[in-house]
N, C-alpha and C positions, 0 to 999 in steps of 0.2 A: 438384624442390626439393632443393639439397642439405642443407641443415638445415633444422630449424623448432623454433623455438622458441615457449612461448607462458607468457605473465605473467600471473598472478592479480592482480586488486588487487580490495581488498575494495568492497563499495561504503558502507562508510562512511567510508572513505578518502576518497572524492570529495565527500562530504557533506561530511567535515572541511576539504577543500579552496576548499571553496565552488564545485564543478561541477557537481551536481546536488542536488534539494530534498529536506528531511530525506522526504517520505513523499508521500502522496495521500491526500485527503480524500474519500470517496464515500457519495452518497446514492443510492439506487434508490425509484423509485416504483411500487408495484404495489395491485392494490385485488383485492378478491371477483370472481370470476367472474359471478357474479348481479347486481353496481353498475358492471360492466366500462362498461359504456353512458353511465351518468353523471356521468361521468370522463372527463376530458381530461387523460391521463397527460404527454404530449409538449408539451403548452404549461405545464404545472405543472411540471416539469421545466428547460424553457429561459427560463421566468420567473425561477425561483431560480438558474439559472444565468448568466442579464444580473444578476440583482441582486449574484451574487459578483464578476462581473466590475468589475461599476461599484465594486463597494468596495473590490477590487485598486487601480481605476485612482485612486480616491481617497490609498486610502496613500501610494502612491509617490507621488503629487505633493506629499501632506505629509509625507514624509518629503525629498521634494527629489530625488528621483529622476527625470532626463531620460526617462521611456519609456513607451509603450501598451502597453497588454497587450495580449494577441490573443487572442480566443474563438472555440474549434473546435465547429465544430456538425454533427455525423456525421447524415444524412438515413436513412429507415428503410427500406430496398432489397433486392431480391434480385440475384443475379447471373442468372438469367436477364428480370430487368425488360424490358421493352420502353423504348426512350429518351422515348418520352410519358410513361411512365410515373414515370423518373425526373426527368425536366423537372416533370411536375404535385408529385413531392413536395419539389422543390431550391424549386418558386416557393413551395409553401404555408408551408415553412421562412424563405423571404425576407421571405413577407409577416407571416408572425409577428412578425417581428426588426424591421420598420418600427412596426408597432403597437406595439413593446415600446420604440420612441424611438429607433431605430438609423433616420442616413439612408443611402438604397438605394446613394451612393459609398462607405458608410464599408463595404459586405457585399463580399467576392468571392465568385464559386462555381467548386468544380472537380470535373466527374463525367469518367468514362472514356468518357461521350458526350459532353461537352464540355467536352473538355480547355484546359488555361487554360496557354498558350507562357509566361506570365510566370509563373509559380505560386510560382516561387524568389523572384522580391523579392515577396512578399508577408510574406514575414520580416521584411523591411527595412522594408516601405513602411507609417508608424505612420498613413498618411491611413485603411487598413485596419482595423478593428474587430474582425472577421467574419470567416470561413474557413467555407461550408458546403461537404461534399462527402460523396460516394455512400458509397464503400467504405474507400481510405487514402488519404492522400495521394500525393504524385510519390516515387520513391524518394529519397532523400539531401536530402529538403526537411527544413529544421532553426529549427526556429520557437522560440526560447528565452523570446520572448517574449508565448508563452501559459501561461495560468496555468487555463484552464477548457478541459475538455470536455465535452460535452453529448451524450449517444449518444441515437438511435431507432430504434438497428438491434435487430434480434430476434438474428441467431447472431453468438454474441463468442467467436471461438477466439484462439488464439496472438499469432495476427496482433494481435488490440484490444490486447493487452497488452504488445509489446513496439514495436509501431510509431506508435499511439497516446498510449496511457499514457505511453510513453515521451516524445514532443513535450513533456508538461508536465512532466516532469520537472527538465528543463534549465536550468540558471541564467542571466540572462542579463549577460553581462558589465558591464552597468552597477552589475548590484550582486554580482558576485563577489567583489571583494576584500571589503567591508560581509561577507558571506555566510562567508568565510573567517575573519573576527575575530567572528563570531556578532554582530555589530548591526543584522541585518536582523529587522524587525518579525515575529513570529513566525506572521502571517498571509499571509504571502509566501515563508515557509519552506517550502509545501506545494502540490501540485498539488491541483485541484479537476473531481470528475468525477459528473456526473449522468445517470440513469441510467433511461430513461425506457424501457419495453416490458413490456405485461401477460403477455406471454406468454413470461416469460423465469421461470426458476425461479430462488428467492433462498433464501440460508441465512439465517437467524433466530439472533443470536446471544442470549444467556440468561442472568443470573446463575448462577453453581452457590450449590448449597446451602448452609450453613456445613459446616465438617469434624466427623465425628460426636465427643465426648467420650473416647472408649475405640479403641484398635486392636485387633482381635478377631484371635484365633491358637489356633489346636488343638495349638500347641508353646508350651512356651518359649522365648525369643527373647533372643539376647544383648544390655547392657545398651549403650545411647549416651549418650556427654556432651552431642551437640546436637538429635538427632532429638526433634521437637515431644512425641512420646510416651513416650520413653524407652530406646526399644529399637532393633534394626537388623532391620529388615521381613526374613521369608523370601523364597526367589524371587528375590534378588538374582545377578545376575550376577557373574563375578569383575573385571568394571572395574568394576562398579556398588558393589560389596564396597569397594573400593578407595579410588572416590570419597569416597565413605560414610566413609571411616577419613579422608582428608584433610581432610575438615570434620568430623570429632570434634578429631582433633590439630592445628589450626590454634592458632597462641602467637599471631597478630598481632590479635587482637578483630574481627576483621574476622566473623567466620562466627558469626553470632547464635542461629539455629538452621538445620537442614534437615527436610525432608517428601518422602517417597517418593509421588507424585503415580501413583496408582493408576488406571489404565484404565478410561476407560466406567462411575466412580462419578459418581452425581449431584452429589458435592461437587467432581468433578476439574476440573482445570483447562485446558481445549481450546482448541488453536488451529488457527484457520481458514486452508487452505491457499488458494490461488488456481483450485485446482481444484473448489471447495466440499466436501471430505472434512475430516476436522477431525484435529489428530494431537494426545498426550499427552506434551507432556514430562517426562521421568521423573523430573526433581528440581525442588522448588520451593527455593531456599536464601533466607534472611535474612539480606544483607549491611548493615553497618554504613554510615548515611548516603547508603544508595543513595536516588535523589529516586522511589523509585516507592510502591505501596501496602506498608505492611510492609516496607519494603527489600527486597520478593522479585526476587529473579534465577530465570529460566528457564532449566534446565540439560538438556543431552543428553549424558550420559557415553557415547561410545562407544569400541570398540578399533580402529576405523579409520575415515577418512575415505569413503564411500561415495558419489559426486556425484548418481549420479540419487536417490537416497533423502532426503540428506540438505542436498543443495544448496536445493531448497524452503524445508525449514522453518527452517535459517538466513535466508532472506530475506523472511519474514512477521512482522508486527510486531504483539504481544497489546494491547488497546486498553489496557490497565493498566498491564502488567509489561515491555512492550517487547517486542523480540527475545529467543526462546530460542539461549542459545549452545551450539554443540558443543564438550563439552572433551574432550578424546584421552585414552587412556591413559598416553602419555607427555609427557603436558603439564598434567597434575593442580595443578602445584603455582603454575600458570598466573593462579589464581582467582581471588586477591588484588589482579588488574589487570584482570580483565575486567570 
């Protein structure tokens, strides 16, 4: 190759754009070890997953949109299964989806024992409901017009999340331009994903505490015009130093106050990666009129861009405060438009 080039574009760029959906909605269902038996995690699961589906396919019709959604329904497999194997759980998932009011034309199935020649119009073809299959789908199969997935697999690596995850993400052209002028109902803004296996470890997300009354210090500490307590926390770094002084010296009212969001405090405020490890963003700021709790922004001052570090936790969204952004050191004065 004699050149190469390659283009970043943000992905909320594409969200702006109306090509793919503001986010993903997911539920996972897990119970006691000891009531494991009592429990039918996989049909409580693809229950609530027909019922989102149906109220998908409700909107769009009242909203006047020409299109069927398409509900994906991953079967619970190993890759060394035997093909009975996978046959008896592709039928027991079928015949769920009949009792659940689906008829058996509206299901297709596609396993890598029973590969389906036509897999690609099943994008197209809205006589289609259903999509159950083994493991992924066909490579470069592009279904924009699902809106629900329903797992019962037990191991979820990479793979779930960008080949997957990713099918519902996608707009589909009917309501792209709507989706580009933000008039699309805002339950169609978002993929939806259910998440059915007991034997799958889940993080437990938690309120934090309130922030304690006083910041405790074995110094003195220099004094700040917006830090919530009054002073500029020790331990700071010198782009953190920095930051720090551009939201004291902000003229535009924009910067209401700032909090240096302390590490592994029960009051701190953690976000969940995709790998279930939680990271801290180091500044929580109070911007003026921002539509979140407190007008808080999530901030990551660093002095350089670092992709595998830092490329994650720009792309995980806080159920509250949103996205934490990275701001540069030479991009400080940046803030007033993020």
């Amino acid at each position: 190759m004699a050149e190469f080039r390659r283009t970043s574009i943000a992905r909320q760029d594409a969200v702006d754009a109306g090509l793919i959906k503001n986010g993903v909605r997911c539920a996972a269902y897990f119970v006691d070890a000891d009531k494991a038996k009592m429990v039918d995690l996989e049909q409580a699961a693809l229950r609530d997953a027909v019922t989102t589906h149906r109220r998908i396919k409700e909107r769009l019709a009242a909203d006047g949109v020409d299109l069927v959604p398409l509900l994906l329904v991953q079967v619970n497999s190993k890759k060394d299964d035997a093909a009975t194997q996978v046959r008896k759980k592709t039928d027991e998932a079928v015949e769920r989806l009949i009792k659940l009011g689906f008829d058996k034309n509206q299901i297709a199935v596609h396993t890598s024992e029973e590969p389906d020649a036509d897999i690609l119009s099943v994008a197209n073809n809205e006589k289609i409901e259903v999509l159950v299959f083994k493991m992924s789908v066909a490579l470069g199969f592009d279904a924009p017009r699902a809106f629900v997935l329903c797992s019962m697999r037990a191991a979820r690596d990479e793979d779930f999340g960008v080949q997957l995850i990713g099918r519902i993400l996608r707009v589909h052209r009917a309501l792209q331009a709507k989706a580009a002028k933000r008039k699309v109902a805002d339950d169609l803004c978002y993929g939806y994903v259910f998440l059915a296996d007991p034997d799958t470890k889940h993080a437990r997300i938690l309120p934090a505490e309130p922030l304690p009354m006083t910041w405790e210090s074995d110094e003195a500490l220099p004094s700040s015009n917006r830090n919530l307590y009054g002073i500029l926390p020790s331990a700071l770094n010198s782009w953190e130093q920095n930051f720090a002084q551009v939201l004291d010296h902000d003229q535009s009212g924009t910067i209401r106050w700032w909090h240096r969001n302390q590490p592994h405090k029960p009051w701190a405020v953690n976000v969940l990666l995709p790998d279930g490890r939680g990271f801290f963003p180091d500044f929580l700021v109070g911007v003026k009129d921002r539509k979140t709790p407190d007008g808080v922004l999530l901030a990551e001052p660093k002095f350089y861009f670092e992709r595998r570090d830092e490329a994650p936790k720009a792309e995980v969204i806080h159920a509250g405060y949103g996205t934490a952004r990275p701001m540069f050191s030479t991009a400080f004065s940046m803030l007033k438009t993020a």
